[in-house]
C-alpha positions as CSV (number, residue, x, y, z in Angstrom):
1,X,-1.9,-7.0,16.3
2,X,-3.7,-3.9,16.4
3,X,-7.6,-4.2,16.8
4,X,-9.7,-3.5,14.1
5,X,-13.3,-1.2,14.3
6,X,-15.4,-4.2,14.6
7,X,-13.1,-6.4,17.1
8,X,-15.3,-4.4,20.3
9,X,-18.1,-6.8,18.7
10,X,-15.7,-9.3,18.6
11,X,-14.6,-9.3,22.5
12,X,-17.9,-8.6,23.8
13,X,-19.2,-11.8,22.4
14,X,-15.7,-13.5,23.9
15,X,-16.9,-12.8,27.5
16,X,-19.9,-14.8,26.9
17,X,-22.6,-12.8,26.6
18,X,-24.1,-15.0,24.4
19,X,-27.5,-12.6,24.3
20,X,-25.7,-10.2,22.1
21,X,-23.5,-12.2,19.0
22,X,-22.1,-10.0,16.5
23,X,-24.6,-9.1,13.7
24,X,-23.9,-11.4,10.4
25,X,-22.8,-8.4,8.7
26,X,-20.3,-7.5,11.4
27,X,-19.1,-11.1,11.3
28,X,-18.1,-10.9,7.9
29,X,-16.5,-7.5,8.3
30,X,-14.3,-8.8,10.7
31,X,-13.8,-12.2,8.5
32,X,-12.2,-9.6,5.6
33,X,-10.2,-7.3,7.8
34,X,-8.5,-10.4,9.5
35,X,-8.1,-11.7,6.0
36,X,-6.9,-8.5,4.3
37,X,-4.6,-8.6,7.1
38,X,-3.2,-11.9,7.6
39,X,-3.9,-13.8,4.4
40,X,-6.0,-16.5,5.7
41,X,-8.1,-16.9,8.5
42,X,-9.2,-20.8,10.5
43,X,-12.4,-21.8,12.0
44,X,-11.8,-22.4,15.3
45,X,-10.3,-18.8,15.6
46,X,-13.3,-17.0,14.2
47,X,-15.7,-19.1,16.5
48,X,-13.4,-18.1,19.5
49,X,-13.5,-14.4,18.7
50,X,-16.9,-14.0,17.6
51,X,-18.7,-15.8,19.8
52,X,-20.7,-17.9,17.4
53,X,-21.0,-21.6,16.3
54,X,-18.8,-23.6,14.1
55,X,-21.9,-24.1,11.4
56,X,-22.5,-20.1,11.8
57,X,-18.7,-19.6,10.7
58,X,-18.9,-21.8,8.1
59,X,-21.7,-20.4,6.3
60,X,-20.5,-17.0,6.7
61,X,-17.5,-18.0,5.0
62,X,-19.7,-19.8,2.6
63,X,-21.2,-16.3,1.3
64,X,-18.1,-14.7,1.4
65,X,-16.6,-17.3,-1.4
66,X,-20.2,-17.3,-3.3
67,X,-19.2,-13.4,-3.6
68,X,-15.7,-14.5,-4.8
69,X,-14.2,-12.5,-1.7
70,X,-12.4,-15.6,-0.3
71,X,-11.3,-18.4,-0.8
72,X,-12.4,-21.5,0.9
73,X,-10.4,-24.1,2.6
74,X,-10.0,-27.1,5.0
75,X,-10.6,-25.2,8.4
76,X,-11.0,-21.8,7.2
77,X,-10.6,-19.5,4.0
78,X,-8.0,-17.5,2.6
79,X,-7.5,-14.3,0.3
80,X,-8.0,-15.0,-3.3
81,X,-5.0,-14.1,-5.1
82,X,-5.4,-11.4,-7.7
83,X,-8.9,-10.5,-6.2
84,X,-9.9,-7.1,-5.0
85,X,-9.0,-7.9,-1.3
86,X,-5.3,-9.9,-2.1
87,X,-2.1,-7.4,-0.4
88,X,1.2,-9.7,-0.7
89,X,3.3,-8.6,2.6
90,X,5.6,-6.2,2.1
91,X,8.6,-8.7,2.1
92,X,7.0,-10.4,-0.3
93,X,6.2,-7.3,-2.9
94,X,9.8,-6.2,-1.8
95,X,11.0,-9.7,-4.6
96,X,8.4,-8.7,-7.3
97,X,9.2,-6.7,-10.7
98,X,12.8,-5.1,-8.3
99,X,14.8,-4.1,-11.6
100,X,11.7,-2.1,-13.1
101,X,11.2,-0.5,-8.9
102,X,15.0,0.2,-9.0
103,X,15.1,2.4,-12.7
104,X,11.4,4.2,-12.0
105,X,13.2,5.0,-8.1
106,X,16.2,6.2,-9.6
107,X,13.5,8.7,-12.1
108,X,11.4,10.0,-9.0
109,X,14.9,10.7,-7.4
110,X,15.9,12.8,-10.0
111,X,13.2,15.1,-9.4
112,X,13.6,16.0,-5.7
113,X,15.2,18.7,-4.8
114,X,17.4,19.7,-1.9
115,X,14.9,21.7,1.2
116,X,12.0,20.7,-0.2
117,X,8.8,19.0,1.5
118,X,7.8,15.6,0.4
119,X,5.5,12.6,0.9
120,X,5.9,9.8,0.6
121,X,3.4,6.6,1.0
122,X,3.6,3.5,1.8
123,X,5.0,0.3,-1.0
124,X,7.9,-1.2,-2.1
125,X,8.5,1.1,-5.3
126,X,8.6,3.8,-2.6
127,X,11.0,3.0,-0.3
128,X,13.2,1.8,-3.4
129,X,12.8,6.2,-3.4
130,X,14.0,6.7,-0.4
131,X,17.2,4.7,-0.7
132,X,18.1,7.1,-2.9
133,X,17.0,10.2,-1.3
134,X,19.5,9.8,2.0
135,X,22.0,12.2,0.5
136,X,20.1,15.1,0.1
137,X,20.1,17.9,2.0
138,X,17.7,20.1,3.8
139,X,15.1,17.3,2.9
140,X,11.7,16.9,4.8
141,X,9.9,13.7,4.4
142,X,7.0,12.6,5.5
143,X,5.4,9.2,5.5
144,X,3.3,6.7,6.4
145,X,5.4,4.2,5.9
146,X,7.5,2.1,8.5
147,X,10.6,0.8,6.2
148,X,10.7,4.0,4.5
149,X,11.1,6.0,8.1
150,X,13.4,3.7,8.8
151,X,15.8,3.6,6.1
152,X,15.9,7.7,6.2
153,X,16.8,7.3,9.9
154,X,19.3,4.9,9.7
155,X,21.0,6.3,6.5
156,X,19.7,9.5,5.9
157,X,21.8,12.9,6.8
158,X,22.0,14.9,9.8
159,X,20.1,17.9,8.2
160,X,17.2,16.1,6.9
161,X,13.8,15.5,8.7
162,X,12.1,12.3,8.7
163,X,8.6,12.7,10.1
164,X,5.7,9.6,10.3
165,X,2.6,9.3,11.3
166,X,1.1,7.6,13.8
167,X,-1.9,5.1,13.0
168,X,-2.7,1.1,12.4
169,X,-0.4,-1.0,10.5
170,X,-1.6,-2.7,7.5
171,X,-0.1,-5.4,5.7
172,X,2.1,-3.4,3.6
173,X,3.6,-1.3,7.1
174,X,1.7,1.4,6.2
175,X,0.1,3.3,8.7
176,X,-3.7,4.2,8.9
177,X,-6.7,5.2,10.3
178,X,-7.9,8.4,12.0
179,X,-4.8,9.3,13.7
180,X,-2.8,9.2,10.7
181,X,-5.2,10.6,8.4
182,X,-5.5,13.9,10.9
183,X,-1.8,14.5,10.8
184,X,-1.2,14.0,7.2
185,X,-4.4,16.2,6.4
186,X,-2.5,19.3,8.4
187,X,0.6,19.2,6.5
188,X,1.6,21.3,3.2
189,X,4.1,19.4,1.2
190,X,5.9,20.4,-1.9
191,X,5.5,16.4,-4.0
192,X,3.8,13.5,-2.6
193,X,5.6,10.0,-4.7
194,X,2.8,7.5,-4.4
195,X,2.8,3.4,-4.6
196,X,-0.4,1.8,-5.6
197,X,-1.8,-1.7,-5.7
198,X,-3.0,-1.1,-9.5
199,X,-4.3,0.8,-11.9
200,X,-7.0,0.8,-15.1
201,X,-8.4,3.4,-16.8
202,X,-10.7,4.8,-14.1
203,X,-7.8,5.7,-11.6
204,X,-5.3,4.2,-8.9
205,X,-6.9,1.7,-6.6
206,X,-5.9,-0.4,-3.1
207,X,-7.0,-3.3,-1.2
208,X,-6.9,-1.6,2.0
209,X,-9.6,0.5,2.5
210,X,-8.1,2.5,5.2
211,X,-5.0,2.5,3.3
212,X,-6.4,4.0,1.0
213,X,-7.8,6.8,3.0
214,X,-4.7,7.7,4.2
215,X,-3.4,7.8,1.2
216,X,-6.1,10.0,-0.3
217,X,-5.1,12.3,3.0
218,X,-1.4,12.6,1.9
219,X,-2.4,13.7,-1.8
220,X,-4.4,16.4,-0.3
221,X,-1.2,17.5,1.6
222,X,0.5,17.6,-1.6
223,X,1.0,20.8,-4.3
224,X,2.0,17.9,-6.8
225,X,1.4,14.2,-7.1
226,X,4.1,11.4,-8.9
227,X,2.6,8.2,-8.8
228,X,5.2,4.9,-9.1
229,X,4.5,1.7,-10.2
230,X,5.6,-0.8,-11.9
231,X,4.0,-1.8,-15.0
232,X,2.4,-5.0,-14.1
233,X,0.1,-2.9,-11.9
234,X,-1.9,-1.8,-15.0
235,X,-4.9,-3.8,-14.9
236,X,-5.0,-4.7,-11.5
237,X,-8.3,-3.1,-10.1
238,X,-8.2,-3.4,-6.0
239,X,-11.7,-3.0,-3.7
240,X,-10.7,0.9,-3.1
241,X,-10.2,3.7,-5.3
242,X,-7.0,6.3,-4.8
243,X,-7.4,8.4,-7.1
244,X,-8.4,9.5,-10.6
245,X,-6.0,9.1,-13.0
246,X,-6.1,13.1,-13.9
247,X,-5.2,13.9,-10.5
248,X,-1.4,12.4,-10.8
249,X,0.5,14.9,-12.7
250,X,3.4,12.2,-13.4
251,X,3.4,8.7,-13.8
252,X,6.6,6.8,-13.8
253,X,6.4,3.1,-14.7
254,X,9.0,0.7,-16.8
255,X,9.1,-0.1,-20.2
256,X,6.6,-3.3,-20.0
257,X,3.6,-1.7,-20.2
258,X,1.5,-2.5,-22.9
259,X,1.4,0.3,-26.1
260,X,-2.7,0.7,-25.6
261,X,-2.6,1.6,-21.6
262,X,0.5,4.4,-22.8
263,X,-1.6,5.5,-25.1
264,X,-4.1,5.8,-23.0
265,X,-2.4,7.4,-19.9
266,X,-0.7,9.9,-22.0
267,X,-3.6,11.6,-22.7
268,X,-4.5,12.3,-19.3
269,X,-1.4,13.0,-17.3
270,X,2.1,13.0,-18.0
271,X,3.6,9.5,-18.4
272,X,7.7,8.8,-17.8
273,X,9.0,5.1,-19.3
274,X,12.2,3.9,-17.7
275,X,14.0,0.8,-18.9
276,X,15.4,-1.4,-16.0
277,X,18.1,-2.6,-18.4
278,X,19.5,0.4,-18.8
279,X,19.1,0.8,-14.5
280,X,20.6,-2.3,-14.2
281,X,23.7,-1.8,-15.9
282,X,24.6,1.4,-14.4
283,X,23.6,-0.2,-10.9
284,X,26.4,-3.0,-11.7
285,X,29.0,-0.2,-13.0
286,X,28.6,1.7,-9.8
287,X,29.1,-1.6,-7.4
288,X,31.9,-2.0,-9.8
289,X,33.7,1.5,-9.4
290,X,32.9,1.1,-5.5
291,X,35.0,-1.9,-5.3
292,X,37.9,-0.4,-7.5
């Protein structure tokens, strides 16, 4: 695992130096990246890492559940699902809402063009994209992303090029933090198709706060931004903001969202509905003519 701005804190206190203990609010920073990270944290650990007693640990996590940013439990805390902080692993977003990820993949696809420059970030909805962008030629890609490099290496042609940047991994195999931030800022691309945690009325959010950075990074890169997601993302407000909703200039999302946020979305940026029926029964017509 990767170590995390606060962790010098954290192995300072480890070599017993028990003059200097991590600050309380340097504690609980480290508490919420190891919990935005790993989905639940333990006792015992934190005390290990940080230096500090058992009764210490507990009441930090004791103010970090008063502030509804975890969730207590026997011998630690965990994320709160649906809360600000809660990122699902990528396998585990890869099972959610997949019909309405296929048909808003197989939109985006549609609008890429053969030697052209894209971004892509990091998500599930996005790497459903790339699947389907392995055919085209004179394509240059560039991500964040682990699965989504992968896939285009594995599958993509000869003639495209698949470039990502370096950085921390996060818990959706994104990659983050200064390093990738510096290369995505020095690149010029044609379309940038982002994933995002949610979305309201005010904009795009994440629960990764370096994540979210990045992302920012690869939108500046971009001459044009698509946003994809699903439409059980409307409503779902995450600790960091995106993006504005006016800076997207497409939105593609399914049929499921609710009449009031289309009306709303349509008047600030223009808003694509795809119906995953209709992806779903030419995805089973094609597996059928491929077995033929």
């Amino acid at each position: 695992m990767q170590p995390t701005p606060d962790e010098p804190q954290a192995r300072a206190a480890r070599t017993g130096d028990s003059r200097r203990p991590a600050l309380a609010r340097q504690r609980q920073a480290y508490i919420l990246d190891r919990v935005r990270q790993d989905g639940a944290v333990r006792v015992a650990d934190l005390v290990d890492r940080l230096g500090v007693s058992d009764m210490t640990i507990r009441r930090d996590l004791g103010l970090l559940h008063a502030r509804g940013l975890v969730e207590k439990m026997h011998g630690g805390a965990a994320a709160v699902e649906g809360g600000a902080l809660f990122e699902p692993g990528f396998r585990a977003k890869s099972t959610l809402m997949r019909e309405a990820k296929e048909a808003i993949a197989e939109a985006a696809a549609k609008i890429v063009e053969p030697g052209t420059a894209i971004g892509l970030s990091a998500g599930t909805t996005t790497y459903a994209l790339a699947e389907r962008l392995v055919d085209i030629p004179g394509l240059t890609v560039v991500t964040n992303s682990i699965p989504v490099a992968e896939v285009l290496h594995q599958r993509g042609r000869s003639g495209q090029t698949v470039i990502l940047s370096g950085g921390v991994r996060t818990p959706s195999d994104a990659l983050v933090g200064p390093l990738a931030i510096a290369a995505l800022r020095s690149l010029h691309l044609d379309i940038v198709f982002m994933g995002v945690h949610g979305m309201y009325p005010r904009g795009f959010t994440t629960p990764n706060l370096m994540e979210a950075e990045a992302n920012r990074a690869l939108i500046e890169a971009g001459r044009r931004l698509v946003v994809l997601a699903d439409s059980t993302k409307w409503a779902v407000i995450g600790i960091s903001a995106i993006a504005r909703l006016d800076e997207a200039e497409t939105l593609i999302t399914d049929s499921g969202l609710a009449p009031d946020a289309c009306a709303h979305l349509e008047g600030v940026l223009n808003l694509v509905v795809v119906d995953p029926a209709s992806a779903r029964s030419r995805t089973h017509a094609d597996r059928r003519a491929g077995a033929a």
